[in-house]
C-alpha distance (Angstrom), angle and dihedral (degrees) to the residues before:
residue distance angle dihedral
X1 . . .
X2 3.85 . .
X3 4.01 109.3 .
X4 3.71 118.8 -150.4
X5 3.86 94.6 -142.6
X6 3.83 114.5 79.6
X7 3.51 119.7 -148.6
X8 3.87 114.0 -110.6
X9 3.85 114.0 -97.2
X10 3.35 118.6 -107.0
X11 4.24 117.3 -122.0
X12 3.84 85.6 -121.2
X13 4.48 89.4 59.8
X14 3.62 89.9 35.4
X15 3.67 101.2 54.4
X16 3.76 88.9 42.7
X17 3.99 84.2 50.1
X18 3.66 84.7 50.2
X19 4.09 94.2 51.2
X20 4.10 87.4 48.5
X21 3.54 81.3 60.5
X22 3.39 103.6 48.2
X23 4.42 88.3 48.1
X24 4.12 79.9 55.4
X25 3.20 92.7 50.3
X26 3.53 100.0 52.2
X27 3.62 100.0 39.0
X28 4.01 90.0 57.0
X29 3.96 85.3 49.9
X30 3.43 115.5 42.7
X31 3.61 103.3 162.4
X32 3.42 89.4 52.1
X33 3.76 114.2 104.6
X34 4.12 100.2 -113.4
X35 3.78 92.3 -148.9
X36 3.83 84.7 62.8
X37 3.53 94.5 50.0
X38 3.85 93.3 48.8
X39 3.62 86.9 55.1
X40 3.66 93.5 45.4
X41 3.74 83.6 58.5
X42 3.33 103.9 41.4
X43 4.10 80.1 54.2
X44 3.37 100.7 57.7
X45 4.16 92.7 35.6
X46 4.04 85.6 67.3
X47 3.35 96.4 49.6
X48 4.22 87.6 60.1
X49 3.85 84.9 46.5
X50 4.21 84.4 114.7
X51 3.60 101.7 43.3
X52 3.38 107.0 123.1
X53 3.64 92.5 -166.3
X54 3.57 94.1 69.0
X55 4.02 100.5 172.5
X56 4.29 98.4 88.3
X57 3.45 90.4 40.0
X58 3.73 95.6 109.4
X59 3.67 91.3 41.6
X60 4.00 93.2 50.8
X61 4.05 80.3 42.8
X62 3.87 88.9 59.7
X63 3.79 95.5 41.2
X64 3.55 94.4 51.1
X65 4.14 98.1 48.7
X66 4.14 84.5 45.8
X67 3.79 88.6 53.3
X68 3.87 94.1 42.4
X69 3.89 90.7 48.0
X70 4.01 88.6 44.8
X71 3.62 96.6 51.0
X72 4.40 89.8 46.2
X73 3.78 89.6 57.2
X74 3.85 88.9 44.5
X75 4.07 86.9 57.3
X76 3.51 88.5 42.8
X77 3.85 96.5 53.3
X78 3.90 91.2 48.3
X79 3.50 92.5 50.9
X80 3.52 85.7 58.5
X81 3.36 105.7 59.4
């Protein structure tokens, strides 16, 4: 029988989660230096450090270091005009 309620991740499967996000990460952006990414992630991973649901955390993770990486380009761009 399927059941509804997940078990909470364990730190050990969410940090790896959390590295398999940082490898995406870096292999969409390649001219991005990956030291800044990891610490982009490692960012935004702190500021989850409350969730209690802990099971989208690398997702929101991902979504949030996209975003942040989005929105530096943008200010780039306009400063280039």
């Amino acid at each position: 029988m399927l059941s509804i309620m997940s078990e909470k991740p364990d730190a050990a499967s969410e940090q790896a989660a959390i590295d398999e996000v940082v490898d995406r990460l870096i292999a969409k952006r390649p001219t991005v230096n990956q030291a800044y990414i990891r610490e982009l992630v490692q960012r935004e991973y702190e500021t989850l450090q409350t969730a209690k649901l802990r099971d989208y955390i690398p997702v929101l993770v991902e979504h949030m270091v996209k975003q942040d990486l989005k929105d530096e380009k943008s200010k780039r761009d306009a400063n280039l005009i």
